[in-house]
C-alpha positions in Angstrom: 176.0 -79.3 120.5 177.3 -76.3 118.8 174.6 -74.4 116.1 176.6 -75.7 113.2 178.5 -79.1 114.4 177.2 -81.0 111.9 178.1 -78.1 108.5 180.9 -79.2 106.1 182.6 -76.6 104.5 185.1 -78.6 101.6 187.3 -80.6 104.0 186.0 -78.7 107.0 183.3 -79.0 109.7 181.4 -75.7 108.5 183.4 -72.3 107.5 185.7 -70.8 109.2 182.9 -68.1 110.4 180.4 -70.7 111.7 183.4 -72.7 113.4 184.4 -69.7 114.7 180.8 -68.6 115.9 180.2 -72.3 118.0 183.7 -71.5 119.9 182.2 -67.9 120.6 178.7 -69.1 121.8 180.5 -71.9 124.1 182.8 -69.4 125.7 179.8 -66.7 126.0 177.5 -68.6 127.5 177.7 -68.6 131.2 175.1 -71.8 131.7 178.3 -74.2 129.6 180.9 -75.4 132.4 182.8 -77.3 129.9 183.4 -77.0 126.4 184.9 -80.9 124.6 185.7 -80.3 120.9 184.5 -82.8 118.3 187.9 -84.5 117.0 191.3 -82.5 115.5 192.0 -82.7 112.1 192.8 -79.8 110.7 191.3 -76.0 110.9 191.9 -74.4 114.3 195.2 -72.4 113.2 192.8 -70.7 110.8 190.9 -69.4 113.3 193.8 -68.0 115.8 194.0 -64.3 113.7 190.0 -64.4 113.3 189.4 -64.8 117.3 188.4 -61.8 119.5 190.9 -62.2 122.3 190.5 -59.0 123.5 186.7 -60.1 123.9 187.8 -63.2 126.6 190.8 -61.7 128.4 189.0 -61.1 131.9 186.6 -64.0 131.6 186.7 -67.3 134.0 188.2 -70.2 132.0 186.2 -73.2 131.4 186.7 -76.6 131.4 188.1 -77.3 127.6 189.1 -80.4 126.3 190.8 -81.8 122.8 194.0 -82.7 121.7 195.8 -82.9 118.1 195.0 -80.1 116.1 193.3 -78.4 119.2 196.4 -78.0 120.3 197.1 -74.5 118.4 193.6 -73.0 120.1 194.5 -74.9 123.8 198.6 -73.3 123.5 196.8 -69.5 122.4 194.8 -69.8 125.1 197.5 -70.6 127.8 200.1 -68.0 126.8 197.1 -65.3 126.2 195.1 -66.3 129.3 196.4 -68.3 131.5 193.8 -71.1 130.8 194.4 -74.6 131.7 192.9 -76.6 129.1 193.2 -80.4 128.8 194.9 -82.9 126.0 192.4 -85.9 126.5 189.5 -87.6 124.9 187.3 -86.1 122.1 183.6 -86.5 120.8 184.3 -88.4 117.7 187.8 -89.3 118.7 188.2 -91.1 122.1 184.4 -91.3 123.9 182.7 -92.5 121.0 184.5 -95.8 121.5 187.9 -95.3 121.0 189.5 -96.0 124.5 190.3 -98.0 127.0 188.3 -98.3 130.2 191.5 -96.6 132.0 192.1 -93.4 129.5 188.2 -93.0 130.3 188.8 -93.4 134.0 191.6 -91.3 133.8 190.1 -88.4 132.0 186.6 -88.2 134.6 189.5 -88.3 137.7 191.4 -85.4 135.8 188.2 -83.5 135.2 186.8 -84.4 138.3 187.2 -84.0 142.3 190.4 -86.0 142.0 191.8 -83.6 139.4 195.4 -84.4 138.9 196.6 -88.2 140.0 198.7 -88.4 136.9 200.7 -91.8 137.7 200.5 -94.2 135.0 203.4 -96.2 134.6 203.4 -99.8 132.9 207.4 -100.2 133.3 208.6 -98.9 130.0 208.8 -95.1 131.2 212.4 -94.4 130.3 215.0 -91.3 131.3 217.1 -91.1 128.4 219.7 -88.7 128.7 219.9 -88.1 132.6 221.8 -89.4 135.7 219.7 -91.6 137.8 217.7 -90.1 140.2 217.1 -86.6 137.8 214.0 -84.9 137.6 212.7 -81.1 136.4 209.7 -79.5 137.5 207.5 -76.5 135.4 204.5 -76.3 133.7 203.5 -79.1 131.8 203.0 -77.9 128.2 201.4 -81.1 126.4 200.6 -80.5 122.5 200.3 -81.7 118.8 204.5 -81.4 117.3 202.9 -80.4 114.1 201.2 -78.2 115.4 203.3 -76.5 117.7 206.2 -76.3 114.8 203.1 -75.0 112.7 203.4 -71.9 115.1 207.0 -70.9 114.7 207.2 -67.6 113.5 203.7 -66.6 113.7 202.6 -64.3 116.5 201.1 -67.3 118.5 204.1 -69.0 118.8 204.6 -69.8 122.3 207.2 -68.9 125.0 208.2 -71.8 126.6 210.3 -70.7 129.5 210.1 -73.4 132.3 208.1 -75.5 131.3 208.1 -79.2 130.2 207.3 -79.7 126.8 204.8 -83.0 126.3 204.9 -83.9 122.4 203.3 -86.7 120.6 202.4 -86.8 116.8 200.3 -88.8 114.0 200.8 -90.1 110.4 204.1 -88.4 109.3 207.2 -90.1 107.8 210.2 -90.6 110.4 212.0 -88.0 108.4 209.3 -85.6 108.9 209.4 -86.3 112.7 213.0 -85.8 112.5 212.3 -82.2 110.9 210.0 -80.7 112.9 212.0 -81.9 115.8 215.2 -79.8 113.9 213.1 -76.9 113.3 211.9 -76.8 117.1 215.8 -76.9 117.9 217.0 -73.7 115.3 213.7 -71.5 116.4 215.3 -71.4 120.0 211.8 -72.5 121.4 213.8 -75.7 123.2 216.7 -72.9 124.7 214.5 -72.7 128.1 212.6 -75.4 128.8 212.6 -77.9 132.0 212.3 -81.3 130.8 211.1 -83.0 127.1 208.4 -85.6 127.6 207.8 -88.0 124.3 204.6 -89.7 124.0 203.7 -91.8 121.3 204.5 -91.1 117.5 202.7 -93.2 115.1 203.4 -93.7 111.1 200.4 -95.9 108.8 199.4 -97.5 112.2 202.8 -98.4 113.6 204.3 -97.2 116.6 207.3 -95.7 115.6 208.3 -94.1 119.2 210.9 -95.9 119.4 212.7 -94.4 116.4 211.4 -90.7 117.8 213.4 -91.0 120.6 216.0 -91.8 119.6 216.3 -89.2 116.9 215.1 -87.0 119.7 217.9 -88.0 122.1 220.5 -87.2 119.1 219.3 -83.8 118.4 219.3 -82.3 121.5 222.6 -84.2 123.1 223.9 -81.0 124.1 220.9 -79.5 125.7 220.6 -79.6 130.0 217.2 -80.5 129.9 216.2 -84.1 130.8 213.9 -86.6 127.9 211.8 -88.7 129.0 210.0 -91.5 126.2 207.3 -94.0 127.2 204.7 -91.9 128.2 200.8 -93.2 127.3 199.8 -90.1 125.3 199.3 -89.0 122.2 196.7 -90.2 119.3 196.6 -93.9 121.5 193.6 -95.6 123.0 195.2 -96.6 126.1 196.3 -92.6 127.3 196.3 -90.1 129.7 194.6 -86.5 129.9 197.0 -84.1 130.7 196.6 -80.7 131.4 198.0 -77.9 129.8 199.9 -75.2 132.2 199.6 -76.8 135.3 203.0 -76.9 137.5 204.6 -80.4 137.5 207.5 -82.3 138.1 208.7 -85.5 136.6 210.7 -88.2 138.4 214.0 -90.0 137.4 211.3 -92.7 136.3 208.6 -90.6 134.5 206.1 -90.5 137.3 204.3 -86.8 137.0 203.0 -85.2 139.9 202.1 -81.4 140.7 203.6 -79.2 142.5 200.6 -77.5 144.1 197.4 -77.5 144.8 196.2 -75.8 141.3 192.7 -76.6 141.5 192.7 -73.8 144.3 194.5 -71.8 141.9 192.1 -72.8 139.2 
């Protein structure tokens, strides 16, 4: 455990400073082969201006896992570095109780020898604005669509140039959703990506993906790129892992697969 996991700070797990100092010591600290955050929440975008990435830019990656608001620190450190960092289960959020027995299998094969047997489909995997048979390949950018919006017009706002974007989202009104997903579409972020994966959106505990997709599928009629909906991830007990950066492709039915061998890459 980090030196101050267990400080609050107002609202926050410790200050900025002593957040900031835990991610520092993990990263440092050649005898830590994987770093798994806490839970999200809120706080990490306040720490994107205060980290030293200069400090980390020829250093191995590690193993680092969260998801939600992790997502801004796990998006910063793919476009800066390369890293491949993974959207799967948390401390507090996921391994303290909060999953099923095969997102837990799923996330020890993904960080394990297996590394990458992403095929989970329970039949409701649905292509949604492609001809039969379509699928897109590119690096699989899973992430938080508050978050990423969050990062429009800030210096860590990524470039997502073949890729396949992976969103899924928590707690926001349908309009909201409908917003961000607006806001994604006039910042010219959605101009060059591969594919649009939609995981699950969730609203005072219901499951509003539905909805998402279809407001999805309206916005962005006149884009090339394929949508998928369907997939098992997001803030959802029953998900995968997925990693961030790694080169994918996505069937006709939603079935992801990689490309290459990345853990030799890795």
């Amino acid at each position: 455990m980090g030196a101050n996991s267990l400080k609050k700070s107002g609202y926050f797990a410790g200050t900025d400073s002593e957040r900031l100092s835990d991610l520092i010591d993990a990263l440092s600290d050649k005898n830590v082969k994987a770093i798994i955050c806490t839970r999200g929440g809120y706080g990490t975008v306040r720490l994107l201006n205060l980290f030293p990435w200069d400090m980390f830019a020829n250093s191995e990656p590690k193993v680092f896992v969260g998801f939600s608001d992790i997502s801004a620190l796990m998006l910063t450190f793919w476009e800066k570095y390369g890293w491949q960092s993974y959207f799967g289960l948390q401390v507090a959020n996921g391994l303290s109780g909060s999953y099923s027995e095969r997102s837990l299998a799923h996330f020890r094969s993904v960080l394990g020898a297996d590394r990458y047997p992403i095929s989970w489909l329970d039949g409701n995997d649905m292509l949604l604005n492609s001809d039969e048979g379509k699928y897109c390949e590119g690096h699989l950018i899973p992430c938080c669509l508050s978050i990423l919006t969050s990062l429009i017009g800030t210096s860590f706002s990524p470039d997502l140039s073949d890729t396949i974007l992976c969103i899924e989202d928590l707690n926001e009104p349908t309009y909201k959703y409908d917003r961000m997903l607006v806001q994604l579409r006039m910042s010219g972020m959605m101009d060059k990506i591969n594919g649009l994966i939609l995981g699950k959106f969730f609203y005072k505990d219901s499951d509003i993906s539905g909805k998402i997709a279809c407001i999805a599928s309206e916005i962005f009629k006149d884009y090339n790129f394929p949508i998928w909906r369907g997939i098992p991830f997001g803030h959802y007990n029953d998900r995968l892992t997925l990693p961030i950066g790694v080169k994918m492709k996505v069937s006709a039915e939603g079935k992801l697969s990689t490309i290459a061998d990345i853990s030799a890459e890795y």
